[in-house]
N, C-alpha and C positions, 0 to 999 in steps of 0.2 A: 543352624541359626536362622537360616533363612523361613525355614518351615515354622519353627517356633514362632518368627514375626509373623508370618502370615495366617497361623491360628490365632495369634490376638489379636491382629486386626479385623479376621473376621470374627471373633467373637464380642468384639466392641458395634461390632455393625448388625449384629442379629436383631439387637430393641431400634433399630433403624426400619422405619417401613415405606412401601415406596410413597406415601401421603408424604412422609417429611421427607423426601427425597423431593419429590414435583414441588413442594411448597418453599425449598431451600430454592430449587434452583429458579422459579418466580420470584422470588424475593431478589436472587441475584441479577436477576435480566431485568426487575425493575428499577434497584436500588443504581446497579450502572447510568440505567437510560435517564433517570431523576436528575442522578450528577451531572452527566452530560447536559442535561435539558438547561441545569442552573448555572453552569460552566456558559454556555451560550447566550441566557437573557444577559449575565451579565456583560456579556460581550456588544449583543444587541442594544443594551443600553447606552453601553461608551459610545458605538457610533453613534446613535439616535441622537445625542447630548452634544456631540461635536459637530456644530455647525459652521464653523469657520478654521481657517487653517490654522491651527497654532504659529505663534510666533518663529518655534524652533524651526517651522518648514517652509515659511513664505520664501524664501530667498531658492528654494528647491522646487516649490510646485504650485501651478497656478491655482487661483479660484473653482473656474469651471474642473481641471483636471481630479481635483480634491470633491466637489462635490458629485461626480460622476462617479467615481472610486468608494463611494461612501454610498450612494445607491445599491451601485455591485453589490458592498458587502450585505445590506441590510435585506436584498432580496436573497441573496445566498442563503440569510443566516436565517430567516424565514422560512424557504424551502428546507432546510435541516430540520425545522420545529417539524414541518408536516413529514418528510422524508422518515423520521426518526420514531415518529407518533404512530405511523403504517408501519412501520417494522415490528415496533412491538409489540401493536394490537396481533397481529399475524401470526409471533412468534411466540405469544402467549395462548393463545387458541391452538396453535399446532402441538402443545405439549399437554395446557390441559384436557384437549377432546382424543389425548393419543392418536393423531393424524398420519405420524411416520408409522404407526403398526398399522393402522389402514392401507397405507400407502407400499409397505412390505406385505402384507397378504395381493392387493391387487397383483405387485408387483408377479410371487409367487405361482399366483394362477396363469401367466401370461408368458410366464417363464418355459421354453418348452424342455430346458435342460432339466431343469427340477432340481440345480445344486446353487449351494449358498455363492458362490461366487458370480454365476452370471442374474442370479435374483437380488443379489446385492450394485450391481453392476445397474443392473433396469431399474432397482427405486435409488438409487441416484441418479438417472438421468429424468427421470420421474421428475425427482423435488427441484431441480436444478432447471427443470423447463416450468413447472409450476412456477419457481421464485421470479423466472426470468420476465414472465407472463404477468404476474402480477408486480411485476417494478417497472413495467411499462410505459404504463402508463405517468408515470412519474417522471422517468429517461428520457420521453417525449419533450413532455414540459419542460423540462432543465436545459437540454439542446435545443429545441424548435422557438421555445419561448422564450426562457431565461436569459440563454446566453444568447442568440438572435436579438434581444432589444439593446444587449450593451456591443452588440457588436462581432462577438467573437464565434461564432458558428459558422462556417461555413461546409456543413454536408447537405446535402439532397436527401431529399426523402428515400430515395431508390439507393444511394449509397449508405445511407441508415441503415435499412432493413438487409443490406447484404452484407454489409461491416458485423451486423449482430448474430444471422446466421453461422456465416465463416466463425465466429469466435464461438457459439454455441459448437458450432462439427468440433474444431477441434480442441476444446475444452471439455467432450464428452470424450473423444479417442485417448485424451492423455489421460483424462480421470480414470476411467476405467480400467486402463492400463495398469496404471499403479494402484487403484483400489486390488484388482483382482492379485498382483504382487505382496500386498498386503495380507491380505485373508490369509493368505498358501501359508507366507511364514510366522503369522499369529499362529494358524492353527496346526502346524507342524514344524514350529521351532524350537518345539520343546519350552523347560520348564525359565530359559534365560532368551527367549522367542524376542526382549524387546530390544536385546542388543545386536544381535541379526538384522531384525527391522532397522534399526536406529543407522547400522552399516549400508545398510542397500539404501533407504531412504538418503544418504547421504551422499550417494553414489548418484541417483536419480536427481538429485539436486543439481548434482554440478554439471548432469549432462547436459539439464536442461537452460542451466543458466549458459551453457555454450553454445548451445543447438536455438536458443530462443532469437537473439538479435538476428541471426545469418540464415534462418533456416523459416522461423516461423513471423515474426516479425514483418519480414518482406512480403508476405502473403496480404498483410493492411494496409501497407504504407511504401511507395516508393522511394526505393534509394538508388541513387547516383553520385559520381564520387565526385568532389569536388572540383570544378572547372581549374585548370591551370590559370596563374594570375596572381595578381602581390599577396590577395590572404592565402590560400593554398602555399607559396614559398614563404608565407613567416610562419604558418604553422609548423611547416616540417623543418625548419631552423630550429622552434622551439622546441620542440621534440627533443632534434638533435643534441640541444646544448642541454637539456635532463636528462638522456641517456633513456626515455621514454620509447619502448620497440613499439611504431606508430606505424603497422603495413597498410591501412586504407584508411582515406578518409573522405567519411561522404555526407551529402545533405538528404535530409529525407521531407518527405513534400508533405510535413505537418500541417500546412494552411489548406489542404483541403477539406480537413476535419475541421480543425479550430485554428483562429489569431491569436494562440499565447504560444510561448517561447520555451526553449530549452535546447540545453547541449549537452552531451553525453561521450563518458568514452565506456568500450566494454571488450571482453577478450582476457584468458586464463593465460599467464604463464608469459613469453615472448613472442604472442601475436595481439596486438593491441587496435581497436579502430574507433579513430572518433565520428562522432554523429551531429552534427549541426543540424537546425528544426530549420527551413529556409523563412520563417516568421523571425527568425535571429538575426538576418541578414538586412544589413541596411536599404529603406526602404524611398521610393521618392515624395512620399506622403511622413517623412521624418519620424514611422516607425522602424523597430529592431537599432541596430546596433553598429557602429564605425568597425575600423579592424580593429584599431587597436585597445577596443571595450570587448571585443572578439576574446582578444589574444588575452585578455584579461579573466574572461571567465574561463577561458579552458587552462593558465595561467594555477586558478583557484580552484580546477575539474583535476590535473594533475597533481597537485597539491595532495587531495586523498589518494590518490596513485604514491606519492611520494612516501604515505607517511601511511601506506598498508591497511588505509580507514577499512576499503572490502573484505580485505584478509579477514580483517578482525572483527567486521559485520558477521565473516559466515564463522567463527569462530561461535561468535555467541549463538547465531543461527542454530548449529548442529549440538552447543554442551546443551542449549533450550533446548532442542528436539531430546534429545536424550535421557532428560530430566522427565518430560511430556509422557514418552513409553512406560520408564521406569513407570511413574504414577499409575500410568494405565495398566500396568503387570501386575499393579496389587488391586487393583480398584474392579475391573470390567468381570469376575465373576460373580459380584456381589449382584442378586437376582430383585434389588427393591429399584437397581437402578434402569433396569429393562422394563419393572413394572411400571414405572414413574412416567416414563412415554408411551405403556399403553400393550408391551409386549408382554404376556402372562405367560406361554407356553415356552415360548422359544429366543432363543439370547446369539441372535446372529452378533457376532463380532463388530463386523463393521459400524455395526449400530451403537454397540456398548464404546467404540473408538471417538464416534460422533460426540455421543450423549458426555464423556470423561472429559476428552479435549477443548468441547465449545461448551459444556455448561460449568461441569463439578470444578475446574479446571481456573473460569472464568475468573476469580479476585487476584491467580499468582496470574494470569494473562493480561488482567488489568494494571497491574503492578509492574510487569516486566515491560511494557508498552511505554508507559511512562517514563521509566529509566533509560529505554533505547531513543527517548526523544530528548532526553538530556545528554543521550553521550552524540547522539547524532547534532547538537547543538556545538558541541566541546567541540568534534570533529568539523563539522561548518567554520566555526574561529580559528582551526591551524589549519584549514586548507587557506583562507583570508590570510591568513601571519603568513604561508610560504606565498603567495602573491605577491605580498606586498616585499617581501623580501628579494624578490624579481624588479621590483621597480614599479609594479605596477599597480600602486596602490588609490591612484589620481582616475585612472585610465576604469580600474571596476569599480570606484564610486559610480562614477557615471556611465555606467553598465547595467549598474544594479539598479538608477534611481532611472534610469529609459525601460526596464525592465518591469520595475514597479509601473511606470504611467505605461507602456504598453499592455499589460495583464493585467491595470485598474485595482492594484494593490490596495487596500486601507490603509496606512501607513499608524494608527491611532490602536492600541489593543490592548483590552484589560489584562492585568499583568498574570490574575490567575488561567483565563481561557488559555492565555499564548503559550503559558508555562506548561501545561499541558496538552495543546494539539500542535504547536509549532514547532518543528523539527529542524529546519531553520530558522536562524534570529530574526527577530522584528528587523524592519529595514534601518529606523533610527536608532536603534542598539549596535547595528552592526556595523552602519555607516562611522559611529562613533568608536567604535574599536580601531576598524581600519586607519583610522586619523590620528586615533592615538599612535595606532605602531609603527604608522609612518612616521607621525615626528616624532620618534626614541632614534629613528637611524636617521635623522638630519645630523 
């Protein structure tokens, strides 16, 4: 059965040539970026148009706080017009002048093994220092410039350029890693090669998701575990009383990058550690956050602990990966799609992996991104419901809204942009949930 599928799909794909391969997958890389581009004026508009606080927020946020917040966004969303316009120009020149088959023959010659694995190995870290090189220039401006004028930068130039290194080294050690993992059992997994892959890669996942906080993590950013003192003993009270296995808990020294905020917990199975950003911690300049807007957001951080949200992130994580190979099991010998970016002789794997997953691939990617922002929504609203079910439903308004004026949120957002790029609720959506579910349990 199987075979028989696989000769009609390739004989549906013979009158396919690689013209209408390159010209499908431009049409998709533009047709996305268009969306996107008209997703954002409209966004850019709502701010531009809101020059005073709404009614609904004066009792919440001052004059100056709101128009400061409304600069943020408007230079944000600005830099996105240019940030997005550079990628495409790039990304459309690298396909139509077949750049990556350039960039695999250079690779080839320089190669001294002369096998697909470590020449695949060298033109990715090829393209991966090109991309890096030319988004530079941009990274620059966003940190040095951008977020420097509202405030929120604070690295060094010399702690830039070595934060970027460090992440280039070991972002080139782990890719390679698992690229050359890949090849082996593409090319000798036989004819069901993507449910092998599908199994290792899933395995590789979850090392890494364990091995990343404790291991690699700490290599950027300093952590130290919380000072003994009243937040420290209500943390691990609350813990206690959700039956939450919390073996450390520490601050890690986010403000030397940036002044926005965030807490996190992380850890497989029953060792569990929370992470506070010390930009969370209340400040004498009346930014971050009391204990008990603390106890609130981790409150709403356990909440997805409570109710398995992770489990069932990597759930869809790994059946999406799954679905991804499959595709690619029937799709990566068809030879118009190696000619489409330029390769005529020869059809390295890695490339046909590339060329499937990030172009041919691109409307069920764009589709499924979308859905994971609506459930990752759903999920945001019952971690809020078990907060508020705690008590603490007073205490993370006003968490969320010190939260919002310390990271200079917009609080105003067109309803298509949000529906689409916001993964959590708008703040007065959310604010207004929590208020309702509070008073249901008065």
């Amino acid at each position: 059965m199987r075979t028989l599928r696989s000769n009609l799909i390739s004989t549906e794909m013979v009158n396919i040539d690689e013209h209408t391969v390159r010209n499908t997958i431009l049409f998709l890389l533009w047709a996305e970026f268009l969306w996107e581009t008209y997703l954002s004026i409209r966004q850019f508009n709502k701010a531009r148009r809101t020059n005073e606080v709404p009614p609904e927020l004066k009792s919440i946020m001052e004059e100056d706080e709101f128009r400061k917040a409304r600069e943020y966004s408007l230079a944000k969303l600005t830099f996105g017009f240019i940030k997005d316009t550079h990628s495409i120009l790039i990304t459309s020149a690298v396909i139509f002048y077949g750049i990556l088959a350039k960039v695999w023959d250079y690779s080839a010659s320089v190669d001294p093994f002369k096998g697909e694995v470590t020449t695949s190995c060298i033109w990715l870290c090829i393209l991966s220092l090109t991309s890096t090189l030319l988004d530079l220039p941009l990274t620059i401006y966003y940190t040095f410039v951008l977020e420097e004028k509202f405030g929120f930068n604070k690295q060094t130039a010399g702690f830039f350029v070595w934060d970027k290194i460090k992440a280039f080294i070991i972002s080139q050690i782990i890719t390679g890693m698992i690229a050359s993992v890949v090849i082996t059992i593409i090319k000798s997994g036989g004819q069901y090669f993507f449910v092998w892959l599908w199994a290792v890669v899933c395995v590789i996942s979850l090392i890494l998701l364990t091995i990343y906080p404790a291991v690699i993590a700490p290599l950027f950013d300093k952590y130290t575990p919380l000072p003994e003192g009243e937040l420290r003993t209500q943390i691990e009270a609350l813990a206690s009383k959700l039956k939450f296995p919390l073996t450390q808990l520490y601050v890690v020294e986010g403000s030397k990058r940036s002044s926005h905020s965030n807490a996190y917990f992380y850890g497989l199975f029953k060792s569990k550690r929370i992470v506070l950003f010390d930009t969370l911690l209340a400040k004498d300049d009346g930014s971050g956050c009391s204990n008990d807007e603390i106890l609130a957001v981790l409150s709403h951080e356990l909440g997805h602990w409570s109710y398995s949200h992770i489990i069932k992130n990597l759930v869809v994580m790994q059946v999406n990966l799954f679905l991804l190979f499959a595709g690619f099991s029937v799709m990566f010998k068809f030879p118009p799609l190696y000619k489409a970016v330029g390769f005529y002789k020869l059809q390295p794997v890695l490339v046909g992996l590339y060329v499937v997953l990030q172009y041919v691939m691109m409307p069920y990617n764009t589709l499924l991104s979308f859905l994971m922002t609506c459930l990752s929504r759903k999920f945001e609203f019952q971690a809020d419901d078990f907060a508020v079910k705690l008590g603490k439903a007073e205490y993370l308004e006003r968490a969320l809204l010190q939260l919002n004026k310390d990271n200079l949120g917009f609080p105003i957002n067109d309803g298509w942009y949000s529906a689409w790029h916001h993964s959590h609720p708008p703040l007065l959506e959310r604010i207004g949930v929590l208020r309702e579910s509070a008073s249901k349990l008065k």
